[in-house]
Residue frames as qw, qx, qy, qz and C-alpha x, y, z in Angstrom:
[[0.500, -0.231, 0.588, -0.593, 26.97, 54.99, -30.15],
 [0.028, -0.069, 0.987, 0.140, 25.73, 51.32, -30.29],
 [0.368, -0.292, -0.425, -0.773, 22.72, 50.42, -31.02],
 [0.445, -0.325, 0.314, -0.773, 19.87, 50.14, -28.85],
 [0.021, 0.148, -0.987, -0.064, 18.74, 46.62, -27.64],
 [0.693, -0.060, -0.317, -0.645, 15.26, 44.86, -29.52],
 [0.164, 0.015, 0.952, -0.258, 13.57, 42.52, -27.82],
 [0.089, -0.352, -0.891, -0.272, 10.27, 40.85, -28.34],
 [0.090, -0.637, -0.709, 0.289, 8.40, 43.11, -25.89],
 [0.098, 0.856, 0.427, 0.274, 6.68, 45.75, -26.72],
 [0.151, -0.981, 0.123, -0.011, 8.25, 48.06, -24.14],
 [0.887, -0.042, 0.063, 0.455, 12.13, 46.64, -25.31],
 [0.402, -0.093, 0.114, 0.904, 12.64, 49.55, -26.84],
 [0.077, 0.929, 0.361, -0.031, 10.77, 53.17, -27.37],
 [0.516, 0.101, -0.017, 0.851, 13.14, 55.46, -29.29],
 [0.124, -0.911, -0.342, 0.193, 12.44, 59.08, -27.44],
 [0.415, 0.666, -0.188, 0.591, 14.89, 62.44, -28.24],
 [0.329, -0.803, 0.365, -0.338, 15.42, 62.73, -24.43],
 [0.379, -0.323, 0.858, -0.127, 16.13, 58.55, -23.59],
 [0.385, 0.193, -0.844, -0.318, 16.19, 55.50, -24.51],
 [0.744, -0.281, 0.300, -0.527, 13.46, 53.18, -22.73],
 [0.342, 0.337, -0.876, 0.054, 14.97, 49.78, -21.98],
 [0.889, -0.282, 0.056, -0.356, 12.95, 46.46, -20.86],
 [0.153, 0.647, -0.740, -0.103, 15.88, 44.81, -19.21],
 [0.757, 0.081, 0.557, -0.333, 13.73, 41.69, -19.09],
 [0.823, 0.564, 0.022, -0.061, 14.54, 41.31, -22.99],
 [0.112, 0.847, -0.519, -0.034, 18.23, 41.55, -22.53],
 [0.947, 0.037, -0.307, 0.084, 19.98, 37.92, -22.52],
 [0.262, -0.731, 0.497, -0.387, 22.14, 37.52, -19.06],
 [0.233, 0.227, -0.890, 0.321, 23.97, 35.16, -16.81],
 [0.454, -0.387, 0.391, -0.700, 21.33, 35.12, -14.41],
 [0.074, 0.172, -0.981, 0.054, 20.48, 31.94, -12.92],
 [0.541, -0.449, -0.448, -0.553, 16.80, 32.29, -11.79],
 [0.601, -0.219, -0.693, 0.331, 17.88, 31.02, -8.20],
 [0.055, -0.746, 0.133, -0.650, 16.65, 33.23, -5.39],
 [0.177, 0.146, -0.821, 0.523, 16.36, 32.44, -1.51],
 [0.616, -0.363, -0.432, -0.550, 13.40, 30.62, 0.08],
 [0.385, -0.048, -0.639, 0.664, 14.15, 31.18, 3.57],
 [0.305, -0.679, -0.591, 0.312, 11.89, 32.22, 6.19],
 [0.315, -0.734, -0.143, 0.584, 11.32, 35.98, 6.01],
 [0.018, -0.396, 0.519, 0.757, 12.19, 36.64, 2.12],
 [0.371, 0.592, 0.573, -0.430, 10.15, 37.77, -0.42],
 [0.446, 0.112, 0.538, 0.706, 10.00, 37.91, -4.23],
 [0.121, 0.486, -0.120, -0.857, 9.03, 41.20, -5.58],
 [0.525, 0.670, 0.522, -0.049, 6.27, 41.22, -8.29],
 [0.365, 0.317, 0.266, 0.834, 7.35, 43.31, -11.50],
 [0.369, -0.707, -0.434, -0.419, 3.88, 45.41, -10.38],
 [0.482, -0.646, -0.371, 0.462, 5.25, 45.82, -6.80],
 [0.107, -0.984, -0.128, -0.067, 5.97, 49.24, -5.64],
 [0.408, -0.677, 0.514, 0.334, 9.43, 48.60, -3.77],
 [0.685, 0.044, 0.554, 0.471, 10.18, 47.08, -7.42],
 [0.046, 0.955, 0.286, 0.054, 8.93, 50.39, -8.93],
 [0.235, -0.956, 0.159, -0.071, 11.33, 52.37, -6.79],
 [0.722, -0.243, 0.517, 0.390, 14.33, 49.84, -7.25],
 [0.603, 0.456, 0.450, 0.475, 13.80, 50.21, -11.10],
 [0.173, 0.927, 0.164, 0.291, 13.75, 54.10, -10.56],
 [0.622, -0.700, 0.293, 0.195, 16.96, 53.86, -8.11],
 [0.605, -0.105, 0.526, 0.588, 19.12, 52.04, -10.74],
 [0.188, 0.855, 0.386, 0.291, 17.23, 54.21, -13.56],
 [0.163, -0.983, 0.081, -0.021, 18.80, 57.65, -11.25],
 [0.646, -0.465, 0.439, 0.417, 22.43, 55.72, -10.50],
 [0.775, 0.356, 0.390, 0.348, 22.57, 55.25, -14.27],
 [0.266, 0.812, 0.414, 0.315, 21.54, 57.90, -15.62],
 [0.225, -0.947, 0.231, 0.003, 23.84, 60.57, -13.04],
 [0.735, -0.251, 0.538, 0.329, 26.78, 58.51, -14.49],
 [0.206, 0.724, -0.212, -0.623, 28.53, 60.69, -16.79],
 [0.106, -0.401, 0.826, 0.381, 30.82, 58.10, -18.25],
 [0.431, 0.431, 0.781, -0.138, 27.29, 55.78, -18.84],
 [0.356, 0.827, 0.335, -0.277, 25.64, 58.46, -20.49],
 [0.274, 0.715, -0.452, -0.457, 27.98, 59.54, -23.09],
 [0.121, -0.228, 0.923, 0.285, 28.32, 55.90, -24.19],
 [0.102, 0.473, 0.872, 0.077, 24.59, 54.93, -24.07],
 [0.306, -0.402, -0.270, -0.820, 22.85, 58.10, -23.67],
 [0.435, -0.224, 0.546, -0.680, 20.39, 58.77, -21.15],
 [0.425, -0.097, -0.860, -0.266, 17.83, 55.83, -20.40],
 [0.299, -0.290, 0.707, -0.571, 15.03, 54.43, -18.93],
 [0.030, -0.081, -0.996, 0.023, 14.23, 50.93, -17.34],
 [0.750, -0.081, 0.120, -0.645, 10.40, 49.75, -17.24],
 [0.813, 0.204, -0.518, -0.172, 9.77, 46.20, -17.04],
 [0.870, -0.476, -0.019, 0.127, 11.22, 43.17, -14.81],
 [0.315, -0.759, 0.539, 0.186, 14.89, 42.57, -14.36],
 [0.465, 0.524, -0.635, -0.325, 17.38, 41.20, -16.92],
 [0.796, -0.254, -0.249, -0.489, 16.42, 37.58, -17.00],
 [0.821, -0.213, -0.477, 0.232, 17.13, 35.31, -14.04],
 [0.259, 0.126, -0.464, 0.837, 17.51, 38.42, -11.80],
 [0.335, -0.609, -0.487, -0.529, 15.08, 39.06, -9.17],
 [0.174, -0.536, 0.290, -0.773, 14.34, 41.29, -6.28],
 [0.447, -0.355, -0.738, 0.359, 14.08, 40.32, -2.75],
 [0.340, -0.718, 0.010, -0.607, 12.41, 41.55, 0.08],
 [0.730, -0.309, -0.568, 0.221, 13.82, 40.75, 3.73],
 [0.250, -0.832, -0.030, -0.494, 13.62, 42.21, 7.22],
 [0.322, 0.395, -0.761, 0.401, 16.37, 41.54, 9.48],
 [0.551, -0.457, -0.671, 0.196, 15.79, 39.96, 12.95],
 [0.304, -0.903, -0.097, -0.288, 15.25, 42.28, 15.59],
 [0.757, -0.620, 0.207, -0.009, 17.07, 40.20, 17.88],
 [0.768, -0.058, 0.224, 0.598, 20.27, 40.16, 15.82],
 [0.459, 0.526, 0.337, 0.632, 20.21, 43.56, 14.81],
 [0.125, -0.288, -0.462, 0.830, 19.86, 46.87, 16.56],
 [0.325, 0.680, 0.565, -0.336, 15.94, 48.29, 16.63],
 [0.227, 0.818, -0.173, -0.499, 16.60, 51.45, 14.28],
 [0.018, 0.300, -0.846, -0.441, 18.28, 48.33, 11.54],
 [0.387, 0.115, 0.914, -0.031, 15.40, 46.11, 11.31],
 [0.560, 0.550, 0.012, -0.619, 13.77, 47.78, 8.04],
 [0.782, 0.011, 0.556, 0.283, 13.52, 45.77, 5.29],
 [0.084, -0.607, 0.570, 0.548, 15.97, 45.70, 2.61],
 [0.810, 0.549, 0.128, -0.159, 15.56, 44.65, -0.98],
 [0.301, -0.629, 0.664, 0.270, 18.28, 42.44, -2.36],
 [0.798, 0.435, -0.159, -0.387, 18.98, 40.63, -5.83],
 [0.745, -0.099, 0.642, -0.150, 19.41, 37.43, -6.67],
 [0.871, 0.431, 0.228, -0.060, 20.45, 35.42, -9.60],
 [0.179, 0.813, -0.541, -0.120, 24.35, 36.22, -10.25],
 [0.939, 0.106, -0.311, 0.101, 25.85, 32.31, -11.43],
 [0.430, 0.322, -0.716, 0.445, 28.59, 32.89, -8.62],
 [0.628, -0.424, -0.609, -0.233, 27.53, 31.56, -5.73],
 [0.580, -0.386, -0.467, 0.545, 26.49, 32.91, -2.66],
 [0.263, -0.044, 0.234, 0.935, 26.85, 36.07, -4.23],
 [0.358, 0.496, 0.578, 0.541, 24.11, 39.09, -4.51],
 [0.145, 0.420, 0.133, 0.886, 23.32, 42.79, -4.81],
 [0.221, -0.576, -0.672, 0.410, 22.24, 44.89, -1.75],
 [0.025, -0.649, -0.191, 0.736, 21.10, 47.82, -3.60],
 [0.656, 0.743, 0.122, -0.047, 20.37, 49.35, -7.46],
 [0.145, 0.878, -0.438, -0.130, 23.90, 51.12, -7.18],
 [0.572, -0.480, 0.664, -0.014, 25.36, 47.79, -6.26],
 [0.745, 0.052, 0.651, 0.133, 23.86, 46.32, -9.22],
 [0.527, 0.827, -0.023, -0.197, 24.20, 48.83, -12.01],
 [0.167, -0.593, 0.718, 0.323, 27.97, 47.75, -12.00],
 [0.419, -0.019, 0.901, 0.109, 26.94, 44.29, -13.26],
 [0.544, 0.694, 0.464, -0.088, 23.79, 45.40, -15.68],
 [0.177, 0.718, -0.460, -0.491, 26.50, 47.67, -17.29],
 [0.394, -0.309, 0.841, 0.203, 28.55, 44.38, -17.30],
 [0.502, 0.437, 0.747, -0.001, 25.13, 42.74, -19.16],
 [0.457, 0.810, 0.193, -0.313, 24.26, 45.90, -21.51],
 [0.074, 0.683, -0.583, -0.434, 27.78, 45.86, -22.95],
 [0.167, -0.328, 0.857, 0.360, 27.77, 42.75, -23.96],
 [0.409, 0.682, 0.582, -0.169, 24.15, 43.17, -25.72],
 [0.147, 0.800, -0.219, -0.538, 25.67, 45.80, -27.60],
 [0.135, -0.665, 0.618, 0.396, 27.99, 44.26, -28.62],
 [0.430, 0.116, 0.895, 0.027, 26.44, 41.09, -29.65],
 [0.387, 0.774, 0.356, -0.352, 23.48, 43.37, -31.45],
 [0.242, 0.801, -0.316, -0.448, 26.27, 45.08, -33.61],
 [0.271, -0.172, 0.898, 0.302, 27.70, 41.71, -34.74],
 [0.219, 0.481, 0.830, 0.179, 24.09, 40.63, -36.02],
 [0.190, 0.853, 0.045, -0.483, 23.44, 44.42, -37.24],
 [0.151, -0.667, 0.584, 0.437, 26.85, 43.84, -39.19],
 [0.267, 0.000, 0.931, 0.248, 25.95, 40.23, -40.53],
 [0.454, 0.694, 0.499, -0.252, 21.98, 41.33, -41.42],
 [0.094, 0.819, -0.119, -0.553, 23.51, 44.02, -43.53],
 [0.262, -0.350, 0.830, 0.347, 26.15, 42.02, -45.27],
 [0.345, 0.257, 0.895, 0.118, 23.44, 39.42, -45.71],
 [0.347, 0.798, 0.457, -0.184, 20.80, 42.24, -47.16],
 [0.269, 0.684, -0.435, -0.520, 23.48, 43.77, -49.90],
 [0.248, -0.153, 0.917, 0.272, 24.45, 40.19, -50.77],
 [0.430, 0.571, 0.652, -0.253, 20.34, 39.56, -51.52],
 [0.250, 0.861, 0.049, -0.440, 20.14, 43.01, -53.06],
 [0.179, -0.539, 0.688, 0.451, 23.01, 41.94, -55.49],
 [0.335, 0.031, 0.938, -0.086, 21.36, 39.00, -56.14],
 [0.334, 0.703, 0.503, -0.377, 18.29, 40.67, -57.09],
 [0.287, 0.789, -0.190, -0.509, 19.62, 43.28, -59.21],
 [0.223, -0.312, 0.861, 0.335, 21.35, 40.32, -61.46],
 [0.206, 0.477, 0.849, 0.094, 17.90, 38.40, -62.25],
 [0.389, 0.768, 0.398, -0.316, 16.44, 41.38, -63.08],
 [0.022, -0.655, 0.521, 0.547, 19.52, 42.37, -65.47],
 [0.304, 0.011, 0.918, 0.253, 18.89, 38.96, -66.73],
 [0.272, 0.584, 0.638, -0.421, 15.48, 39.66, -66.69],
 [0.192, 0.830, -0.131, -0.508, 16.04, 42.91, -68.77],
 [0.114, -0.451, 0.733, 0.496, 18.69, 41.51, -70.88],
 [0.258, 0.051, 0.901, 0.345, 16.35, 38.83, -72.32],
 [0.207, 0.727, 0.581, -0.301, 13.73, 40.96, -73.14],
 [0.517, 0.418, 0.316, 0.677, 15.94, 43.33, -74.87],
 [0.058, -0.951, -0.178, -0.247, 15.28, 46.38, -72.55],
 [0.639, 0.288, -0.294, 0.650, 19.09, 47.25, -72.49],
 [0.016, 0.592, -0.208, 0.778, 18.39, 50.71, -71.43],
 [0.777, -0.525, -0.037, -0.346, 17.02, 48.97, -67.57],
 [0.781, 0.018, -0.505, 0.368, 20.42, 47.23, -66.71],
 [0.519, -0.826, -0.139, -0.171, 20.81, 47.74, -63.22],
 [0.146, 0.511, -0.724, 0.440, 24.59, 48.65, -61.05],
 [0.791, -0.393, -0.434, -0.174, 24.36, 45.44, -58.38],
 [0.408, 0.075, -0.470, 0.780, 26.90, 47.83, -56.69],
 [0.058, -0.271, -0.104, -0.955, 24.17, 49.66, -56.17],
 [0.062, -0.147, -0.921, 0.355, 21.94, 48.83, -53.41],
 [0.365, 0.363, 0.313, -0.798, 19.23, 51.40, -54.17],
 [0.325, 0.305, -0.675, -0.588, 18.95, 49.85, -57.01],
 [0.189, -0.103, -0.973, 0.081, 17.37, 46.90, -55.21],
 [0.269, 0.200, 0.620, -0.710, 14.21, 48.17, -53.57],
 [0.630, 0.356, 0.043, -0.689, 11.34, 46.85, -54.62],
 [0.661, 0.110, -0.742, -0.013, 13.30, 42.96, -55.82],
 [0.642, -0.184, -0.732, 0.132, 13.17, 41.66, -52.48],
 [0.334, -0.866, -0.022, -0.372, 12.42, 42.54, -49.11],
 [0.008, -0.634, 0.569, -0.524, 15.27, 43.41, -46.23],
 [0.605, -0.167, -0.734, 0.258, 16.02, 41.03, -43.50],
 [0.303, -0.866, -0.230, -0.324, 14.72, 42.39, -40.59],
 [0.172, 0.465, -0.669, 0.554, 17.32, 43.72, -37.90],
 [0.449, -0.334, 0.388, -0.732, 14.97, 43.58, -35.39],
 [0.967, 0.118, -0.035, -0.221, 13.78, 40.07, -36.14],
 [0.776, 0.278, -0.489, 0.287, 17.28, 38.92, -36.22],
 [0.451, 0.266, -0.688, 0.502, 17.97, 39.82, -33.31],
 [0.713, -0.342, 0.316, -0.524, 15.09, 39.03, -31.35],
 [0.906, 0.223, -0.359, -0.039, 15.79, 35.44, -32.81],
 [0.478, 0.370, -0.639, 0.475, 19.18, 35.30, -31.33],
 [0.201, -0.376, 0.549, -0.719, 17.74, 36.44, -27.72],
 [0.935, -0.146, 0.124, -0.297, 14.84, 33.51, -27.74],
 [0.901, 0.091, -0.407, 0.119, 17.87, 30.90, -28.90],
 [0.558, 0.205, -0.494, 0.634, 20.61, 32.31, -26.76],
 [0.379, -0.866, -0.152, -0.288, 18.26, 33.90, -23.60],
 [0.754, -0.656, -0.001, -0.039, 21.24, 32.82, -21.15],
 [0.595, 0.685, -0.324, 0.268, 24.80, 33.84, -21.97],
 [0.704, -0.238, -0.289, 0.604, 28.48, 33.84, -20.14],
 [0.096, 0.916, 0.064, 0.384, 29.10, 37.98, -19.19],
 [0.533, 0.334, -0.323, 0.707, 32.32, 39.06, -18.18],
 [0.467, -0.823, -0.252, -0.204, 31.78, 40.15, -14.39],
 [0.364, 0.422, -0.379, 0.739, 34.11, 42.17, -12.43],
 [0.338, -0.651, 0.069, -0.677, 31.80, 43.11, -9.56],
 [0.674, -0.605, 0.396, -0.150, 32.88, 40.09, -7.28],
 [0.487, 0.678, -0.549, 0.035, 36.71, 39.57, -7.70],
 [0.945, -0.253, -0.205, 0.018, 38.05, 36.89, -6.05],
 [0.572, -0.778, 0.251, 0.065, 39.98, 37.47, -2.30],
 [0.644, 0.485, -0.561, 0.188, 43.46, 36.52, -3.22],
 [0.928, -0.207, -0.305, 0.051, 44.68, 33.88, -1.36],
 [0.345, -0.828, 0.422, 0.133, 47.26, 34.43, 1.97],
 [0.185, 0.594, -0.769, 0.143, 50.36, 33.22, 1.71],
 [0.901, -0.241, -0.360, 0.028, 51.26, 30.07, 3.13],
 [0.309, -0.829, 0.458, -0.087, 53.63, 29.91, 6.22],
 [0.223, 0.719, -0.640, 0.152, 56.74, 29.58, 6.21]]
């Protein structure tokens, strides 16, 4: 399974033996920040209630998603939305709607195609998949490259102290610099978690491969 995604905040990540707790506010996304400032819509506070019960809606869609859960494991969201997504609040007209429609609905904002957003959690868990995969995936590159970059050190280390050893004449201390345990205590580990909060403050706003609005295919022309 991939690893879990670190972010600067405190609640990014909380490793639990039942779930994973995910702040998808720390996750780097398309979003755009753009919402709608028409008469009658309303941005949601993180703190609101109906943002509460959104975050436990997509939180229940996920989470009853076998195929989700056997890739990520179970999970849950606290926190805002992933960044440059945010929750509406709007109440149809009366007079363009029929009496028993005019409740209000909570819709998101902030997908970079225009015109374009989410009238429900279920509607958008297709697309926050869309965003968590490609946090994964990014995370395991810079998991892959920290590592590299902390045996390469650890090599390093264990050499200068061979040297170290060698001119001193304390043969029996030469160290294997295949040997990474061999390093602890010459230098200290790059953090993962530091490397890849780094990457999310330089790169907060990314391209993410979105399937959830395909584009109509054009009619025919006539004949």
């Amino acid at each position: 399974m991939a690893l879990p995604p670190l972010g600067a905040s405190d609640l990014a990540v909380i490793s639990r033996p039942y779930a994973q707790v995910i702040n998808p506010s720390c996750l780097c996304s398309d979003g755009t920040g753009k919402g709608d400032d028409r008469p009658g819509y309303t941005k949601l506070t993180v703190d609101d209630d109906r943002m509460d019960a959104f975050r436990k809606a997509l939180n229940e869609a996920f989470n009853n998603n076998t195929d989700l859960v056997n890739k990520y494991g179970k999970v849950e969201f606290l926190g805002d939305l992933p960044r440059g997504y945010t929750l509406w609040t709007h109440t149809p007209d009366k007079t363009v709607r029929k009496k028993e429609d005019a409740r209000p609905i909570e819709l998101v904002y902030g997908h970079p195609k225009k015109g374009k957003y989410f009238r429900s959690a279920k509607h958008f868990l297709g697309h926050f998949v869309e965003i968590m995969a490609v946090n994964w995936q990014r995370q395991e590159i810079i998991h892959q490259a920290t590592r590299e970059e902390n045996l390469r050190r650890g090599r390093d280390a264990v050499h200068r102290q061979n040297e170290a050893n060698l001119a001193t004449g304390l043969w029996y201390h030469e160290l294997d610099p295949d040997n990474p345990a061999h390093a602890i205590g010459l230098y200290d580990h790059k953090d993962i978690t530091e490397a890849v909060e780094s990457d999310q403050a330089a790169n907060p706003t990314i391209d993410i491969p979105c399937n959830c609005f395909p584009d109509k295919p054009k009619a025919n022309p006539k004949p």
